[in-house]
Backbone atoms as SQL, in Angstrom:
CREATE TABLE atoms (id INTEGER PRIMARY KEY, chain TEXT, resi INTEGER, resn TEXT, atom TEXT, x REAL, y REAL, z REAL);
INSERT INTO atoms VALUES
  (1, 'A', 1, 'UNK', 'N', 0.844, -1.180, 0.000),
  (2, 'A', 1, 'UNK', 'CA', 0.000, 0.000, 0.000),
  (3, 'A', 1, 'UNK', 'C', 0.886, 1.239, 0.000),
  (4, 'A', 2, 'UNK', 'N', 0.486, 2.193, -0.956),
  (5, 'A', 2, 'UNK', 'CA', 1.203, 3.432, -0.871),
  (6, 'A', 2, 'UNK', 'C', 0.777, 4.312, -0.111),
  (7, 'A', 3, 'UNK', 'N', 1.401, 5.133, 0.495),
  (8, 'A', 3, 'UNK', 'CA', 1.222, 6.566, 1.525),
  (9, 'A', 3, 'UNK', 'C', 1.265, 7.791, 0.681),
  (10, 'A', 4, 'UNK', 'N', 0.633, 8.594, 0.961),
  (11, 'A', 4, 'UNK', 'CA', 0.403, 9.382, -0.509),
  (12, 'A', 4, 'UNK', 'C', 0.322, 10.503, 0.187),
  (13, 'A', 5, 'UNK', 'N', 0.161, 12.427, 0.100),
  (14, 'A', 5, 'UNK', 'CA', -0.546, 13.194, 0.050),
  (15, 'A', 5, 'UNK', 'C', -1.333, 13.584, -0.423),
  (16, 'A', 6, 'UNK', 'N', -1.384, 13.045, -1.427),
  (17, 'A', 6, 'UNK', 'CA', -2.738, 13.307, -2.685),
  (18, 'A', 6, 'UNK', 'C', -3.124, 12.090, -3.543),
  (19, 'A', 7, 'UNK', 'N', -4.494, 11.631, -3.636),
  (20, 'A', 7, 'UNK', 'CA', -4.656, 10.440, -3.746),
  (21, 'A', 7, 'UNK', 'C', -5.395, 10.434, -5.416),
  (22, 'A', 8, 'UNK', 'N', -5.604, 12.229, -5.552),
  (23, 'A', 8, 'UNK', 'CA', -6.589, 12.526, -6.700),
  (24, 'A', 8, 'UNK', 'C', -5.097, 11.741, -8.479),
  (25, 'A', 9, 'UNK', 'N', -4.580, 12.047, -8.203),
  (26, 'A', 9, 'UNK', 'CA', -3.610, 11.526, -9.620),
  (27, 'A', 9, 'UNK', 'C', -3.747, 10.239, -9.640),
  (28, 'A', 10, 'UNK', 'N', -4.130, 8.908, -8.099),
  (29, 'A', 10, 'UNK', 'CA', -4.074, 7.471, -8.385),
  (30, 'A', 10, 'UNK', 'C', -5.307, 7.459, -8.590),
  (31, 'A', 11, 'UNK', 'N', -6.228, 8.309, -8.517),
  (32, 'A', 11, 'UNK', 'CA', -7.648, 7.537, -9.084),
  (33, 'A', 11, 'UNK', 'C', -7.651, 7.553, -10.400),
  (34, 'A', 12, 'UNK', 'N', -6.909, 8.714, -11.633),
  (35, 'A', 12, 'UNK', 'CA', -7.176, 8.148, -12.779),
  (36, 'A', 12, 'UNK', 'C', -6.199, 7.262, -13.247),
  (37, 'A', 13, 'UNK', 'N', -5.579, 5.848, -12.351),
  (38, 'A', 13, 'UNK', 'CA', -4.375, 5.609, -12.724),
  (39, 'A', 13, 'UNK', 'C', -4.911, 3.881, -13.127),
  (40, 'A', 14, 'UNK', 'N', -6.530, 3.628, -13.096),
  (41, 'A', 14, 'UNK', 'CA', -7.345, 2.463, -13.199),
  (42, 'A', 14, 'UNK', 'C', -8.699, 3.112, -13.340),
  (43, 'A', 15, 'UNK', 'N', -9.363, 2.206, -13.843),
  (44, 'A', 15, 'UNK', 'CA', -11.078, 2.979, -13.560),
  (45, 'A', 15, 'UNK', 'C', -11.556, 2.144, -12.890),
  (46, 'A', 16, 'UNK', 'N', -11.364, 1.024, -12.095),
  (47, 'A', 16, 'UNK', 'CA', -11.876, 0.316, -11.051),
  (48, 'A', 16, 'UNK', 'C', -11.682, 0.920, -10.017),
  (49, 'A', 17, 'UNK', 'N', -10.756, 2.042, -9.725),
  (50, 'A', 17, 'UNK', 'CA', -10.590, 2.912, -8.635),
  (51, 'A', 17, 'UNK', 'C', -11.509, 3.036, -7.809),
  (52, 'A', 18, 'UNK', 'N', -11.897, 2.937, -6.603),
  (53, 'A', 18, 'UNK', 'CA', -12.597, 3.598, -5.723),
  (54, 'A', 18, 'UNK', 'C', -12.365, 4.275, -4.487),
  (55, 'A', 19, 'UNK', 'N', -12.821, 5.161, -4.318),
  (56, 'A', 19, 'UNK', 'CA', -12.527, 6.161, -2.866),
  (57, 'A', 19, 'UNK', 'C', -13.229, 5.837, -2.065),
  (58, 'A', 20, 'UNK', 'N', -12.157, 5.475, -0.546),
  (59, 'A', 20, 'UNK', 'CA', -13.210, 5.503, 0.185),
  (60, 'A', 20, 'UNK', 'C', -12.929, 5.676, 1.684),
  (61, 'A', 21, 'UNK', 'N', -13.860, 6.262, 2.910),
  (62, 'A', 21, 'UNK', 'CA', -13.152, 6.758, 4.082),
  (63, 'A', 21, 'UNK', 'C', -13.546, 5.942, 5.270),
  (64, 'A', 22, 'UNK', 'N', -12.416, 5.619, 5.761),
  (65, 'A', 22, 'UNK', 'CA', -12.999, 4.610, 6.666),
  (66, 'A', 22, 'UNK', 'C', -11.738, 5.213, 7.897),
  (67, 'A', 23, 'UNK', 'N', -12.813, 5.545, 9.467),
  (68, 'A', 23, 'UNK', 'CA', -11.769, 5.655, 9.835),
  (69, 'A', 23, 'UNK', 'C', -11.178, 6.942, 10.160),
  (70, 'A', 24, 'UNK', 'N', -12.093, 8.058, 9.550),
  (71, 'A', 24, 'UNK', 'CA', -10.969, 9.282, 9.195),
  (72, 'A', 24, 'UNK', 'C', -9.787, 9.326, 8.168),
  (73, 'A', 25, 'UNK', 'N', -9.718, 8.519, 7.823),
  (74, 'A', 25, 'UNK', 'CA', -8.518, 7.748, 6.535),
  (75, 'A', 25, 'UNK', 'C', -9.088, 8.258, 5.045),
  (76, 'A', 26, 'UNK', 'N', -8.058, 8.226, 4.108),
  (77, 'A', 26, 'UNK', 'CA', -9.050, 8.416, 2.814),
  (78, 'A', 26, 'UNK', 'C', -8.388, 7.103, 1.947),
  (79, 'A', 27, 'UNK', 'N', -8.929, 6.355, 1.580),
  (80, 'A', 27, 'UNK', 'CA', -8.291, 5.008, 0.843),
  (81, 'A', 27, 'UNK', 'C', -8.962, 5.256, -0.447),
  (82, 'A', 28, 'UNK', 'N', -7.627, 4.038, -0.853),
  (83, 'A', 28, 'UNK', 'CA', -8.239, 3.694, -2.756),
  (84, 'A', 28, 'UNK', 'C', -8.296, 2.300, -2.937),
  (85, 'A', 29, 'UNK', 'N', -9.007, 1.609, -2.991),
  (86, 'A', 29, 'UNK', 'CA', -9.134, 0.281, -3.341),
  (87, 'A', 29, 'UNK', 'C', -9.827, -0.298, -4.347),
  (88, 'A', 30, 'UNK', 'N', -9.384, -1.157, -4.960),
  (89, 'A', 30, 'UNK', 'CA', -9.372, -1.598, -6.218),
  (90, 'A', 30, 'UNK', 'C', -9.543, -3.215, -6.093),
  (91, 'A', 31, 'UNK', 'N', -11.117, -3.378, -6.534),
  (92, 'A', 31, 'UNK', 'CA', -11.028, -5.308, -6.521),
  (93, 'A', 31, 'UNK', 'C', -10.788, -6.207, -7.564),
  (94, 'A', 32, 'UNK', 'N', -10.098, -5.423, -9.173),
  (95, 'A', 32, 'UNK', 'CA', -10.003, -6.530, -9.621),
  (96, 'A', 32, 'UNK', 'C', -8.645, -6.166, -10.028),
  (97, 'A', 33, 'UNK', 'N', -8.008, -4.542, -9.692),
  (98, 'A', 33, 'UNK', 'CA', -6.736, -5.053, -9.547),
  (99, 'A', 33, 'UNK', 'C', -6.121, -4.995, -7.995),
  (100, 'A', 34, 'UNK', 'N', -5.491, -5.877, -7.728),
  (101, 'A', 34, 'UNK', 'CA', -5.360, -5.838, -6.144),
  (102, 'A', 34, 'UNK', 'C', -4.043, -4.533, -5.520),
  (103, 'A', 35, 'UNK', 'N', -3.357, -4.910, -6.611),
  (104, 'A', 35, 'UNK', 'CA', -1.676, -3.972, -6.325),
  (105, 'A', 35, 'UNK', 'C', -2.235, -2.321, -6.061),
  (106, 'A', 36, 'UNK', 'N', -3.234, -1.837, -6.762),
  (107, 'A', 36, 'UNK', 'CA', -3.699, -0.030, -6.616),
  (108, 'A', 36, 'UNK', 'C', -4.701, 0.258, -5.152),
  (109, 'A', 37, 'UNK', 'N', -3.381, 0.126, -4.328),
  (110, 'A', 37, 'UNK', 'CA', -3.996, -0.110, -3.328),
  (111, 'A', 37, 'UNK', 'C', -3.124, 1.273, -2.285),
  (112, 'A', 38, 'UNK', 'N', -4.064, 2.743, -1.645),
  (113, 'A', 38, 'UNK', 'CA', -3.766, 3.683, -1.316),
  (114, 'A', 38, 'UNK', 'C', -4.052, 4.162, -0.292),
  (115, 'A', 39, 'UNK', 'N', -3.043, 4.971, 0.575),
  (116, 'A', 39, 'UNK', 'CA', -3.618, 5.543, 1.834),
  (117, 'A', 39, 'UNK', 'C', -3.022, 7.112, 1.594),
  (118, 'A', 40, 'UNK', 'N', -4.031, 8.051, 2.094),
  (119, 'A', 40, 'UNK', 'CA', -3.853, 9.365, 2.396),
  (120, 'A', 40, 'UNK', 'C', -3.146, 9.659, 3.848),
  (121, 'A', 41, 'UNK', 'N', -2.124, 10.786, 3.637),
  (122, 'A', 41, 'UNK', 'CA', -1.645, 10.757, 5.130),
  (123, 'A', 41, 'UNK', 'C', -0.075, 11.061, 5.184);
């Protein structure tokens, strides 16, 4: 998982992308590719 400050450039980096906050966290997770996998922070 990557640590990022800005998560807006990995969402167009797949279109399975999804945002999502869990946590206070801002994640990117991706189910059919597993590796585009992101944390804000």
């Amino acid at each position: 998982m990557k640590i990022r400050n800005s998560l807006k450039a990995l969402m167009t980096r797949h279109r399975d992308n999804k945002l999502v906050r869990r946590r206070g966290r801002v994640y990117i997770i991706n189910k059919v590719n597993k590796r585009m996998k992101a944390r804000q922070g």
